[in-house]
Each structure stands twice: as structure tokens, then as C-alpha cells.
N, C-alpha and C positions, 0 to 999 in steps of 0.2 A: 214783521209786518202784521201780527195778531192784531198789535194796537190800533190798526188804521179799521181792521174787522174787514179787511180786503181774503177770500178766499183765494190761496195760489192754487195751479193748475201744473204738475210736474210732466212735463212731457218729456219724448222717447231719447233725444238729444242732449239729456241733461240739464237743460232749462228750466227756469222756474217762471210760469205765466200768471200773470195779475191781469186783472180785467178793472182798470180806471176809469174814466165817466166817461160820457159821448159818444161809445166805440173808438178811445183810446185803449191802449194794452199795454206792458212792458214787459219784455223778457229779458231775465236775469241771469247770468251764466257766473258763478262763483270758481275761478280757474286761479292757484298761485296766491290764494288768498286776497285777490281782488275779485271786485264783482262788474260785469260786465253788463252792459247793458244796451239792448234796442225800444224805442219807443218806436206805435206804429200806432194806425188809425185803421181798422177794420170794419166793412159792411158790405152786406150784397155780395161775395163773395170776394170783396178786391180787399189789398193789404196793402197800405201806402207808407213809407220809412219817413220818420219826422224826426226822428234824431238816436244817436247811436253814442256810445261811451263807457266813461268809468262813474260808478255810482262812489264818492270819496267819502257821505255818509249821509246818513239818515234826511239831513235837510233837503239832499240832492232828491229821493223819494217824494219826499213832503213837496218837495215844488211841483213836479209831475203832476202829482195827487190835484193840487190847487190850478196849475192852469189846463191838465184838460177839465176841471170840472167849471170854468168860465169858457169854454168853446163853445159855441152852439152851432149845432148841423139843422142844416137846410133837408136832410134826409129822417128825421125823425119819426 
């Protein structure tokens, strides 16, 4: 993820946190040689789940990357 120049975020439970555009996030859990994944929308203290899965490769990132960065909040 160096290439995107996204900073992770390794937290207590073994995840890896990206912070993506809008107050989107993705955390990454690499378990069995798959990589697992939650996407969520964070702000004002609330966490809302927008989708959850398996990351099967690099495009599957790349698309994340791209549409939360065409979301626009009303909470700006």
C-alpha cells in the first residue's frame, strides 16, 4: 500500500487501518494467507459498516481508494 502513499495504522487486534477519503477507512486482517476486509465510514464519533470481504487483489484496494474518493459528505 506504500504505492497509493496511504499511511496504515496497526492496531491491538491484529488489523491493519488505512484511512481512505471522506471519513471512509478499511481494515485489513491478513489470516491463512487471505486478506480480510471491513470498509466503514467514520465521523463525530459514529462507525457505519459499508461493506465487508475478501480483498482477491490489488484492484479490489484501487477501487475503494476511487470510490470513497467520489463520495461527498454533507458533514464536512
Amino acid at each position: 500500500m506504500k504505492k497509493f502513499k496511504i499511511e496504515p495504522e496497526l492496531l491491538t487486534n491484529g488489523k491493519i487501518k488505512y484511512k481512505l477519503f471522506n471519513h471512509y477507512f478499511i481494515e485489513v486482517l491478513e489470516k491463512n494467507g487471505r486478506y480480510l476486509y471491513e470498509v466503514f465510514w467514520e465521523n463525530w464519533g459514529r462507525k457505519i459498516g459499508f461493506s465487508t470481504g475478501e480483498l482477491l487483489n490489488e484492484n479490489d484496494f484501487i477501487y475503494f481508494l476511487e470510490y470513497t474518493r467520489s463520495c461527498h459528505s454533507s458533514h464536512e
